[in-house]
Structures are given as C-alpha cells and as structure tokens.
C-alpha positions in Angstrom: 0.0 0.0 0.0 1.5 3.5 -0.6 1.8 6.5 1.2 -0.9 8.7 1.4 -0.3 12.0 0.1 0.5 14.9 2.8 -1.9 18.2 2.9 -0.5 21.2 2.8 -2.5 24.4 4.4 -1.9 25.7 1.2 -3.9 22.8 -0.4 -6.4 23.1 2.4 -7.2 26.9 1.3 -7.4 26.0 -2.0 -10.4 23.3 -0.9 -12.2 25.7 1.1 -12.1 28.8 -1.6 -13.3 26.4 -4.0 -15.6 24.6 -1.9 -19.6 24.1 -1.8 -19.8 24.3 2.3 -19.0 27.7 4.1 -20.4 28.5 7.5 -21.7 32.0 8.6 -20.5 32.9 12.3 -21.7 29.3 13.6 -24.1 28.4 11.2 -22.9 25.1 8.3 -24.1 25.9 4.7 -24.0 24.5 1.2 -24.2 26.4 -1.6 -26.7 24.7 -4.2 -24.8 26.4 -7.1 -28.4 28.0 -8.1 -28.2 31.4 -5.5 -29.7 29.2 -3.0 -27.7 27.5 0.3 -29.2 24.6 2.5 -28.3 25.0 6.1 -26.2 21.4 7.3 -25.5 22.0 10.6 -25.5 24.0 13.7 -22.0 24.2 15.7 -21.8 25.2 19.1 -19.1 28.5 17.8 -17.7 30.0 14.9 -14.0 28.3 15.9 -15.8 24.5 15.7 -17.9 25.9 12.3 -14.3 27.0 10.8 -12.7 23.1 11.5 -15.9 21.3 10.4 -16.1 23.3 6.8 -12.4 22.6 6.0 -13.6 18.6 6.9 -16.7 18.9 4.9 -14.5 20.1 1.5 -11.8 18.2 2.2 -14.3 15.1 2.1 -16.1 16.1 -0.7 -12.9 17.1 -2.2 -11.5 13.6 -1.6 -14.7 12.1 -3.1 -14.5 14.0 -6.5 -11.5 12.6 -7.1 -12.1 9.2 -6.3 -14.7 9.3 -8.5 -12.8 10.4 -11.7 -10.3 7.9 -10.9 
C-alpha cells in the first residue's frame, strides 16, 4: 500500500475557496450552485464551524477525485 499524500495548508485553502460548504458565524451551509444554500449544521461557535467546513470540502474534495479515478 502507498503512502498517502500529505496536505499542505496551502492545499487546504485552496479546498475551502473552492468549496460548496462555508459556514456564517456558527451556522454550516452549502451552496446549491443555483443562489440558494441549505443550512447542514449548527456548531456550538464559529472556531468549531471554521474546523468542520475545512472537513466537509476536504471530504467532498476527496470524493470528487475518487470518482474520476
């Protein structure tokens, strides 16, 4: 099995500038790509909303990928 790849914070940015999930204050969102977001979750503060959106893209992120493997 190989290494997995290491993310950089650069990488990470990229992810979340690029990314469908963004949170206002504490408050998880997706945008729908249509002018319209869905609210995903509700986080306890902005810090925990900040770490769970870089997860979310990351994920999806992750999944994209796999799937045009």
């Amino acid at each position: 099995m190989s290494e997995p790849a290491s993310v950089s914070m650069e990488y990470i940015k990229m992810v979340n500038k690029e990314g469908s999930f963004f949170n206002e204050n504490n408050v998880i969102k997706r945008d729908l790509q249509n002018g319209k977001s869905e609210i995903i979750a509700l986080c306890i503060n902005k810090r925990v909303a900040d770490a769970m959106v870089s997860g979310l893209n990351l994920l999806d992120d992750n999944q994209r990928r796999w799937e045009l493997e």
